[in-house]
N, C-alpha and C positions, 0 to 999 in steps of 0.2 A: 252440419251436413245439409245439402239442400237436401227437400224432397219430395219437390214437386217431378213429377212424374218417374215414381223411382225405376220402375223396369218399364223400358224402352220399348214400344210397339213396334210389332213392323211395318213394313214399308206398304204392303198391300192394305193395311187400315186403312181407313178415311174418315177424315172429318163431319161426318154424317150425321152426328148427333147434333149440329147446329149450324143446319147450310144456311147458304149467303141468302140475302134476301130475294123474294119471287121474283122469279126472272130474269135473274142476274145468273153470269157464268163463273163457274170460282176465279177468282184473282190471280195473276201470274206476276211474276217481276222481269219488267223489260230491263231496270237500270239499277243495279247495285253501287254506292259506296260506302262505304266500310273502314270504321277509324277506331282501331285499336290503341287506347290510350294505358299505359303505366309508370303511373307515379309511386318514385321510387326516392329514398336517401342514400347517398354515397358516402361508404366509410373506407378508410384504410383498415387492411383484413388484420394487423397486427392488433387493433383495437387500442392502444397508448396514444395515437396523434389522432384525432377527427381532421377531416378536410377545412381548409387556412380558406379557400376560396375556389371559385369556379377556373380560374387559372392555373391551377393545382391539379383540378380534376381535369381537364382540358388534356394537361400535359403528358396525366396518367394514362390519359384513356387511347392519345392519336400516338404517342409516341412507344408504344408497350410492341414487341414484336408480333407481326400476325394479327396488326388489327386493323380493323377497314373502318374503321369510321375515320370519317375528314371534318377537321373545321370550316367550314359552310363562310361561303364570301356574302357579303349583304351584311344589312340591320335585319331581314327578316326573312330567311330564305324560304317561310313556307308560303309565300305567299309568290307563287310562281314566276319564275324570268320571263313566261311568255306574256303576262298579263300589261297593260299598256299604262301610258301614264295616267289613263281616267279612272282604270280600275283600280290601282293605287290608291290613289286619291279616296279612292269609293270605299276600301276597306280599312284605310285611316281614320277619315274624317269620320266615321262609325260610334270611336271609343272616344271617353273623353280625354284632355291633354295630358293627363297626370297618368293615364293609362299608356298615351301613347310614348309617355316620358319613359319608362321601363322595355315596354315594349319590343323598342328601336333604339336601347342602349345597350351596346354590347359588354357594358359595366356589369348590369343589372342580370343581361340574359346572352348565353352562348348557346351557338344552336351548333353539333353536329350531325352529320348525314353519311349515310350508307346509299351507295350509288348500284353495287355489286348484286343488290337482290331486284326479282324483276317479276316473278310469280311465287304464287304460293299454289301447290297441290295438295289436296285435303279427299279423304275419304271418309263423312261425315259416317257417325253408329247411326246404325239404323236405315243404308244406303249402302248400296253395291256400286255406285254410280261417281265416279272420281269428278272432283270438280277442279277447273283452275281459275282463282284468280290474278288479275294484274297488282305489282305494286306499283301505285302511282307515285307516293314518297313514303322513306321512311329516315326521321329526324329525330333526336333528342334533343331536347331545351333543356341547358343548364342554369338555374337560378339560384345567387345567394346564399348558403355558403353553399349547402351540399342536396340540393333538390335536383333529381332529374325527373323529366316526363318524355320518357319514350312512345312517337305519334307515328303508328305503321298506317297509313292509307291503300285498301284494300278495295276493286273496282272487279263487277261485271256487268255486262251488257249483252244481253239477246241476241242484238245486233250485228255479232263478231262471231258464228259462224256458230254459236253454242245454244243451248235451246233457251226459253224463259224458266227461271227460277217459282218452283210450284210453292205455295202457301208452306206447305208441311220444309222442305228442303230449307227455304227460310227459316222457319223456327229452327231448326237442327241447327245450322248454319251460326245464326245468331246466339246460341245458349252454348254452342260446343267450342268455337274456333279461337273464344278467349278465355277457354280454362289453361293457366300454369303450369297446373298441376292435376291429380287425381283429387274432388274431396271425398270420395270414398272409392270402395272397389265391391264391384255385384257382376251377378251372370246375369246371360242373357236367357230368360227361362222359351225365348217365342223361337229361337235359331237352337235346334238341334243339335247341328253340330259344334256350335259354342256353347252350350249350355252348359256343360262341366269346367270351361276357362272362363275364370274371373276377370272384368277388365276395369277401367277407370270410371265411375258415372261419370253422364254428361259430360263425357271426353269422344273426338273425333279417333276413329280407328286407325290413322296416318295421316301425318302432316309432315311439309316438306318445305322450306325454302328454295326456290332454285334462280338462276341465274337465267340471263337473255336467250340463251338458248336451252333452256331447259335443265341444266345439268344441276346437280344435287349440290348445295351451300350450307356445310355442317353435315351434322346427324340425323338422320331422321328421327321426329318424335312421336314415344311410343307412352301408353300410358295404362300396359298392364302390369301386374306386380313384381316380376321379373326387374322389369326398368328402374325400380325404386327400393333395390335389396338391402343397398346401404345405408338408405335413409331412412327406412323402417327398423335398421338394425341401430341405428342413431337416436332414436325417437323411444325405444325402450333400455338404453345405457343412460340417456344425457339428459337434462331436466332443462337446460336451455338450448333447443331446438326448434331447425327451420326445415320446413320440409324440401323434398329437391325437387328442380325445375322438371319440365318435361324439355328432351334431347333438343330441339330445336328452338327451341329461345333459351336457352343458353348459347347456342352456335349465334344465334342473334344478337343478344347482348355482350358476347365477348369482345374484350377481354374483362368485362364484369364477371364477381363470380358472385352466384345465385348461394351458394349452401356454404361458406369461410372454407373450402377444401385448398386453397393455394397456397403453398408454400413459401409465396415471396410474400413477406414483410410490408411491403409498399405496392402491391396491387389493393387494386378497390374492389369492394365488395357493397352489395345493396341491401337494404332494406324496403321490402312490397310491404303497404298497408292496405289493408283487406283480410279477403279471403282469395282463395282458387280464382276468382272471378277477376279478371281484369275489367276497367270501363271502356265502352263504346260508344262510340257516336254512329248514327246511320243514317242514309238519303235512300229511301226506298219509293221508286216510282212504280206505279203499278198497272197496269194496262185497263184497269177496271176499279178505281179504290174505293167507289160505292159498294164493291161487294162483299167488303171484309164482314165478318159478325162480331158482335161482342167479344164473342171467346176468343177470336183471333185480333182483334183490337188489345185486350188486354198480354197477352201471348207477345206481342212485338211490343207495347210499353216497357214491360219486363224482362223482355229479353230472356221468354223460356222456351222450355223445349214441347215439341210436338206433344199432342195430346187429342184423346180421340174423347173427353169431357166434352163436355156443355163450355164450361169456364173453368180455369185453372185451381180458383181459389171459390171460396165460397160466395155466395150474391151475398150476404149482409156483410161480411168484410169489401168487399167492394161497392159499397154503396160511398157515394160521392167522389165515383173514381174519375168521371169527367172530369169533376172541380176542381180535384186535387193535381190530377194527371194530365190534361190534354187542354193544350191551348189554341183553341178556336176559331183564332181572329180570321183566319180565310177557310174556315169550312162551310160554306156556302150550302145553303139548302137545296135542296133535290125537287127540279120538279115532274121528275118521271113520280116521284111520290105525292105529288100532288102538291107539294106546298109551293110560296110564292117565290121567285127566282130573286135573290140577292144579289148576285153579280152572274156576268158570261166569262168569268175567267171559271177554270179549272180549281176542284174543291181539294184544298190540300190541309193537312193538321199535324199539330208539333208534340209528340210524347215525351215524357221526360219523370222519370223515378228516380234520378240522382245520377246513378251508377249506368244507367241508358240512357241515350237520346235519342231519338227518330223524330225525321225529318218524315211525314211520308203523305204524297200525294200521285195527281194525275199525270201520268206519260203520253202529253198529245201532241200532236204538230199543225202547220199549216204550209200553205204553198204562196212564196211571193209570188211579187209580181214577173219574174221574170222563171218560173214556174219551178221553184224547187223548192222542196222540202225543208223547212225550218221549226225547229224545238220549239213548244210551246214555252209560257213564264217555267214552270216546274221546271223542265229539262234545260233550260237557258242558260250556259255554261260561263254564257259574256255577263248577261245583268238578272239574269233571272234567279230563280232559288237557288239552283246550284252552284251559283257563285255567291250567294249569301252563307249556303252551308258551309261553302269549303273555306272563305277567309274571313268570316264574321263568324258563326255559330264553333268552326271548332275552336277558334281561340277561345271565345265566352269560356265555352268549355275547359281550357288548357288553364286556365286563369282558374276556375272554380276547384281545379283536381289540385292546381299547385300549391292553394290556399289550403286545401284541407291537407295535403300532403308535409306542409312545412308544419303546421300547426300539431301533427303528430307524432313530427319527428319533435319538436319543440317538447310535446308530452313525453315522450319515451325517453330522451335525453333528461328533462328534469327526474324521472324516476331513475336514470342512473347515476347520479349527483349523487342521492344521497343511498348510502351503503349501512346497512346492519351488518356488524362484525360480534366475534363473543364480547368484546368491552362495550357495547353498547350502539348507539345510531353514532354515523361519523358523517359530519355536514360537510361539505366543500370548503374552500376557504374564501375567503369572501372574495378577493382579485377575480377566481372565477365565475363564482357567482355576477360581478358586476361586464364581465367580458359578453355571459351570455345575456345579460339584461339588453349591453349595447345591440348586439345581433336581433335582438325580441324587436328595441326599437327601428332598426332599421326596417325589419318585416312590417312593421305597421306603418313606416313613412312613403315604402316605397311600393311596395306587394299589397299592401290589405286597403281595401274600401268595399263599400258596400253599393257602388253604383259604380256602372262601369264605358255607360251610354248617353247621352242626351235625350238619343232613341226612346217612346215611351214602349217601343215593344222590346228594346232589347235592357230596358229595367224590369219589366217583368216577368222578362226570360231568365234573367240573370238572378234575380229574389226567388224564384221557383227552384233554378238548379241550387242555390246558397240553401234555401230553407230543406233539400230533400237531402242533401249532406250534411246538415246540424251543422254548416260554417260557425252563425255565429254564435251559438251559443258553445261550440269548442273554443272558439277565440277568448270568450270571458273566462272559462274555465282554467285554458292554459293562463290568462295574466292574472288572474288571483293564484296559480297555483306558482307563478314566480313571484308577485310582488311578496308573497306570504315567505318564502326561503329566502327573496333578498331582503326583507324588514328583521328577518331572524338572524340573518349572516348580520348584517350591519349590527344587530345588538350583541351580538357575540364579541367581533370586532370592537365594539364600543368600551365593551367590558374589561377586552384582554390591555387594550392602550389605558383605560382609567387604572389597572392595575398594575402597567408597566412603568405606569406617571408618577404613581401616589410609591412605590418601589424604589423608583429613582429620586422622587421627594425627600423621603427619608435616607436615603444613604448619603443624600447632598447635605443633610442636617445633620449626620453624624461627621460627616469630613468636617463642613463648617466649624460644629462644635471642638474638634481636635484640633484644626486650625486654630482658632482662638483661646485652646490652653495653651498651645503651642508658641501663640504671642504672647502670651500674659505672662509667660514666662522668660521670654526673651525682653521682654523689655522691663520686667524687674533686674534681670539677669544684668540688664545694659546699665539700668540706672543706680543700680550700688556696686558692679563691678566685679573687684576680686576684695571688697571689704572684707573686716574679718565676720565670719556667719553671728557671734553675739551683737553684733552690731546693730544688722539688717532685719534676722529672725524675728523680735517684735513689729517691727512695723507692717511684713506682710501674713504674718498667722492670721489676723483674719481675711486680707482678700483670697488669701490659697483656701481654707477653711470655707468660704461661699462657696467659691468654683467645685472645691469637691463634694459637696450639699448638692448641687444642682446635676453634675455628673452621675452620681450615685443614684438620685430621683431619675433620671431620662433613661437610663439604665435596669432600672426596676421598671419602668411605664413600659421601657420595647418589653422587658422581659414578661409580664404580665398579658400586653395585646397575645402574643406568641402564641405564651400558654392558653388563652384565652379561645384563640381559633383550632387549637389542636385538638381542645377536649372533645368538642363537638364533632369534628370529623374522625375521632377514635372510639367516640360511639354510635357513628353512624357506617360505621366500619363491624362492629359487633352485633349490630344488630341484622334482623334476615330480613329480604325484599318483599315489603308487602305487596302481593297482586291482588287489583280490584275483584271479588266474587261476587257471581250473581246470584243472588237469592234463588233458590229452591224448594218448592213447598215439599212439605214432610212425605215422605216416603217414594219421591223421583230421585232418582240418581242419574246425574248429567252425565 
């Protein structure tokens, strides 16, 4: 359960208990963008075939009736058709080759896209005040076999008729609009007339998808307990259980289904790794960014919800929260504060907890020469930040969630491998075993590295976001926990062929053996004929006399091994399963 800020303040609060610095006005947001990332696994809902490939899932997903995603033309279509040949060039030559090798193969990565959605309308808790954003794009990347990352790009701007986004409305904003789901359900004790209706934490009070003209795309979603009757009725029957989406990313993700409810055989179904929390990425320009404080620095790192605190979390838990958290390289010193001026660009700084990004700096401009208005670096949509966020910072990103996302389907898959039944553990069989080994290697030929830039800032963007996701130490974790079931399959394997060999040894000794009575006799038989038997009878009593000495002994030896292995397993058959106990000193009872 989160629970940082568990009951919701209202809206006439304020931040008062830790204003901005002397002299400064509180902070607004002229320029929002907003990247809603979910990384997800696609399974077939029957759960007997996993997904063969991303050409499988492709055909699933565009070809199923009622569904709007299209396969996307390009090597890379997030990377805009309006963008020219330099800036191409600019958000290529970024990564290294071996990045760009996947990247821009559409072997490796398929990208589909939803054209159909064009705003989202949100009525944030804790807000009476309806906001709309624009969708800029919204794409899924499908990567090897069965990984998607669904990437909604979500945009507002001052500019466009609508007010500036206040301090507080941001945090709401930011902590509410990518919850999935409810993680818990509380009233609102500050609103009256809600105060007896339970509704979702840190969930927005409606949210909508809508089309170019406004008009409603899907369900709208709700996320009181009403909305979730079945899945809470599911969650106390069924011991393997998912919780249900909220109405509106489902309407989003269809024809995926969020909860196995579909009846066909051969739709796809997902798997979210997390919790309630989807990941974001954000570019947050701010018309004043000196004037944030601590509490609201930390507040937009993490991506929580308003709060009328000092600081969200405690000051000794956030000690060396810069170091860990904020990277610095253009936060430029202040010299309204007196200190010495480091650059005349605009002071901008990069947050990052794993599961957040923010981008977030100065909203300024200037006037060419031939007197109009032009974005300063921050707002620079051609070469400035904003075109570093939108096709270098979210891939970093896209590449970071797909890594941890494949590596936990990789975890969750090997725990379904091996199954406890009443006869005991039942291992896979090796063929399988060695199928997904090849898949493991291709993940690491193709997908996994640990640098991703030439760039020395975009290697220690990239080591930051890897180190706050526990990449790489999930990555050792996952290939000791397969080499350890393929070294155990291959001896298993090993075993059953030295016993199918040494099996087949012996029965080829026993034929042989019969064989060569079988001659000893035919060629006595040939070489005395039809004589009379007093004849013949001395001269072969003794070689028949050997042959059945040695017959009689190979006979006694099988029938000894036999008996030999049966004793032992007819008293380990009698005997009861010892289970290890742990010692208990005298008079506790475990």
């Amino acid at each position: 359960m989160n629970t940082e800020a568990l009951h919701t303040p209202s809206a006439s609060q304020t931040d008062a208990a830790m204003p901005p610095p002397a002299g400064l006005a509180p902070p607004s947001v002229q320029h929002l963008v907003h990247v809603i990332c979910l990384p997800l696994q696609l399974k077939i809902t029957d759960r007997k075939h996993p997904i063969a490939d991303i050409a499988q899932a492709v055909s699933l997903i565009t070809q199923t009736s009622g569904s709007a995603w299209r396969h996307c033309e390009g090597d890379n279509p997030w990377a805009s058709p309006l963008l020219s040949d330099e800036q191409r060039w600019q958000a290529r030559v970024y990564f290294h080759p071996f990045v760009r090798r996947f990247l821009y193969d559409p072997q490796r990565v398929c990208w589909l896209q939803r054209t159909d959605v064009s705003h989202v309308a949100v009525t944030l808790k804790g807000s009476s005040d309806p906001l709309t954003l624009t969708v800029s794009r919204c794409l899924m990347a499908l990567f090897q076999p069965d990984i998607a990352c669904v990437l909604l790009e979500l945009e507002y701007r001052a500019d466009e008729g609508q007010p500036a986004l206040t301090m507080e409305s941001l945090q709401r904003l930011l902590d509410q609009l990518r919850r999935t789901y409810p993680p818990y359900f509380d009233t609102d004790k500050n609103d009256k007339q809600q105060k007896d209706r339970p509704f979702g934490g840190h969930c927005p009070s409606h949210m909508q998808f809508q089309d170019a003209q406004h008009h409603p795309i899907g369900k709208s979603g709700s996320y009181t307990p009403d909305a979730y009757a079945s899945s809470k009725q599911q969650a106390a029957a069924q011991g393997s259980w998912k919780p249900g989406w909220a109405a509106h990313w489902k309407s989003l993700l269809a024809p995926l289904h969020t909860d196995d409810t579909s009846e066909d055989d051969n739709s796809i179904g997902i798997r979210q790794f997390g919790d309630d929390r989807a990941a974001v990425m954000s570019y947050v320009a701010f018309d004043n960014v000196r004037a944030l404080n601590q509490g609201q620095w930390v507040r937009l790192c993490f991506a929580d919800d308003y709060g009328t605190d000092p600081l969200p979390y405690a000051g000794r838990f956030l000690q060396g929260f810069e170091e860990k958290h904020c990277y610095d390289r253009y936060w430029y010193n202040n010299t309204a504060a007196g200190e010495p001026l480091d650059s005349t660009d605009s002071p901008s700084r990069i947050l990052n907890c794993g599961y957040a990004f923010t981008n977030a700096g100065q909203q300024d401009t200037w006037v060419d020469q031939h007197g109009r208005t032009q974005p300063g670096f921050f707002g620079d949509a051609t070469n400035g930040a904003l075109f570093t966020f939108r096709h270098i910072y979210i891939i970093m990103g896209l590449i970071a969630h797909m890594q941890r996302a494949a590596l936990l389907a990789a975890s969750h898959r090997l725990t379904e491998m091996v199954e406890r039944k009443a006869t005991g553990i039942e291992l896979p069989p090796a063929e399988k075993v060695r199928d997904f080994y090849k898949q493991f290697v291709e993940f690491t030929q193709t997908y996994w590295f640990d640098e991703i830039s030439p760039q020395e800032q975009g290697q220690q963007l990239f080591a930051r976001w890897r180190a706050h996701l526990r990449i790489g130490p999930l990555y050792d974790e996952v290939r000791q926990e397969l080499r350890d079931l393929a070294e155990y399959s291959e001896l298993q394997a090993s075993r059953i062929e030295y016993d199918q060999s040494k099996q087949l040894n012996e029965t080829v000794g026993m034929l042989g053996l019969g064989s060569v009575l079988i001659a000893v006799f035919s060629a006595i038989a040939g070489a005395f004929g039809m004589n009379p038997l007093a004849e013949w009878v001395p001269l072969i009593a003794i070689p028949v006399l050997v042959l059945v000495l040695l017959t009689t002994g190979l006979l006694l030896y099988k029938t000894n091994y036999v008996w030999q292995r049966f004793i032992p397993w007819q008293r380990r058959q009698r005997q009861p399963v010892a289970y290890p106990t742990t010692h208990m000193p005298e008079g506790k009872i475990p």
